[in-house]
C-alpha positions, 0 to 999 in steps of 0.5 A: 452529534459532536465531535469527540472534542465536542465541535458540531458534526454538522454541514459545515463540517462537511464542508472543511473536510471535503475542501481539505481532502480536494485541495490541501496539498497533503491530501492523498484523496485529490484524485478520487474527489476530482469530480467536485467542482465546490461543495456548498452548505446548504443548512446545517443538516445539509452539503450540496455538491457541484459537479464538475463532471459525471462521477458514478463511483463517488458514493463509493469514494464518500463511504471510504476514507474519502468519506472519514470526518474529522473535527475541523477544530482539530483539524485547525490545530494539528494540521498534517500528519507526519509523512516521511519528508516531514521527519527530519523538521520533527528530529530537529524541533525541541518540543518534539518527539518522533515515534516510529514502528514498522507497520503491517502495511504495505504495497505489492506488485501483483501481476495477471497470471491468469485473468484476461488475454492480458495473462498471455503475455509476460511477465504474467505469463511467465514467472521466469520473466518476474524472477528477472524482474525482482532481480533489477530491483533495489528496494533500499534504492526505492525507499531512499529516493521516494521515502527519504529512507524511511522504510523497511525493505521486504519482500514477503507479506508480513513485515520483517521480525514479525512471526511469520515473516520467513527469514530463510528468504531475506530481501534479494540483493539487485543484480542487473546482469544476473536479471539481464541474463535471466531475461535472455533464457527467457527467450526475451531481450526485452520485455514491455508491459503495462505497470498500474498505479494510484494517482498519488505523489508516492506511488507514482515516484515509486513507480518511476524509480522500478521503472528506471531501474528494470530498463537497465535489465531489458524490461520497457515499463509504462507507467499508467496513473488513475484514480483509486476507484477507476483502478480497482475497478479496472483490476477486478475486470483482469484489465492490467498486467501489473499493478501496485495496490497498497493493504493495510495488513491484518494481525493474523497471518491469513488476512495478509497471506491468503487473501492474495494467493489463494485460488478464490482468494478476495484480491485475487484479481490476477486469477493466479492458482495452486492448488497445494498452496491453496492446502498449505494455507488451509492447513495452517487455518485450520490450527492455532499452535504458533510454530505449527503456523509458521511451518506451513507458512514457510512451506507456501512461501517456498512456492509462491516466493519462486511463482511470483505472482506479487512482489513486495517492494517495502513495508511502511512505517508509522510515523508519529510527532509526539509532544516532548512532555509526552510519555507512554505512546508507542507505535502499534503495527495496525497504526491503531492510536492505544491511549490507555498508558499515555501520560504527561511528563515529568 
């Protein structure tokens, strides 16, 4: 088995994966492989592993991203991947291009309304107390500080100028006094909860910076960092009263929507439950005229955009450095490379 640029899918291989994803500093997979302490060829058909403590989720974490395998030529070659810090070195350089394009993905605050004690509490027990919070948030402030402003700010599922993005409801403007003011009629000068996120350098700045902002407003925000596994494990369990999870986004509307907020929807975690929403998205699964959709997805925004059960802070961006001479590459929503009209330049 080879490479697609022919270079041998063997131990070896393996070997420079996992030792780039445990140690390279632009690895996001550090946290989720900490449990190995070396990884050793054995033969060219097999990788030992040396624990560095007891792992159960790891099998789990090999079958997932942790687990993808790239050429180590390529790997040699290209180095990192362009993040958002990165941009302006790649705008500067003259054998360079950038190519950017708003992505279906994104992160969101999803809250426990419904599952566990934890759901007794606000703000998952009370969607007055989340309105609050949205309103100490400014989530251009949020892409500046922890995205070099790379970013798009949003506030809704689909990405902004996508079709069934809702534009009645734009991004809300931050308002500390209004959210201060919002709080009190909730019978709360402060509020203190628990705010779950990935151990990684982005969401967790992301987090600080939510954090920073919503104290001015009267909510107390522990941040509570953990390892991608052990936190969705946690999550499903109804262990948590926010938390940031990131999707990658699906092309139709129901694998971005639904999946969220319906009753039995599959990353439901915090238990939330409407039942005419639950309609409004069966509703618009069930036909296939574009403005028809876009009707009853207005319609479910209405609601779950006053409940709160997830805020959306921003969507990403996919950002691409290009060899000058390179034409025909764009950026794709899904973040999928399409090489069919790629060519040399002139």
């Amino acid at each position: 088995m080879t490479f697609g640029d022919g270079t041998p899918m063997d131990a070896a291989a393996v070997k420079v994966n996992l030792d780039r994803h445990r140690e390279a500093r632009e690895s996001r997979r550090k946290a989720e492989l900490a449990s190995i302490g070396a990884v050793e060829v054995v033969d060219p058909l097999t990788v030992q592993r040396i624990p560095s403590q007891p792992d159960a989720p790891l099998l789990a974490v090999l079958a997932d991203r942790a687990g993808m395998m790239k050429s180590p030529r390529a790997i040699a070659a290209l180095g990192e991947r362009v993040t958002p810090s990165d941009v302006a070195s790649v705008e500067r350089h003259r054998s360079l291009r950038l190519i950017a394009g708003t992505a279906m993905a994104y992160p969101t605050m999803t809250f426990n309304p419904g599952a566990t004690e934890r759901a007794k509490r606000p703000p998952g027990s009370d969607p007055s107390v989340r309105a609050a919070l949205e309103t100490a948030i400014d989530r251009t402030v949020i892409i500046q500080v922890a995205l070099e402003g790379r970013f798009v700010p949003s506030n809704q599922f689909k990405a902004p100028g996508s079709t069934s993005w809702v534009a009645e409801r734009p991004v809300p403007p931050r308002d500390v006094a209004e959210a201060r003011a919002l709080l009190r009629e909730t019978g709360h000068e402060r509020v203190a909860f628990e705010l779950a996120v990935p151990n990684s350098p982005v969401e967790r700045q992301v987090a600080k910076v939510i954090q920073a902002m919503t104290a001015e407003a009267g909510f107390d925000i522990s941040i509570v960092a953990s390892e991608s596994a052990s936190m969705v494990a946690a999550n499903r369990r109804g262990g948590f009263d926010a938390a940031i999870v990131i999707w990658s986004g699906r092309p139709d509307p129901d694998g971005t929507i639904a999946i969220w907020l319906q009753c039995d929807g599959s990353v439901n975690r915090g238990k939330d439950c409407n039942p005419p929403l639950d309609e409004l998205l069966a509703k618009a699964r069930a036909v296939t005229a574009v403005e028809e959709r876009q009707a009853l997805y207005a319609q479910a925004a209405a609601i779950w955009m006053e409940d709160r059960p997830h805020l959306e802070p921003y969507h990403h961006r996919w950002l691409w450095a290009s060899g000058a001479n390179v034409e025909g590459f764009q950026a794709h929503p899904d973040g999928m490379m399409r090489l069919q009209v790629v060519r040399p330049g002139r």
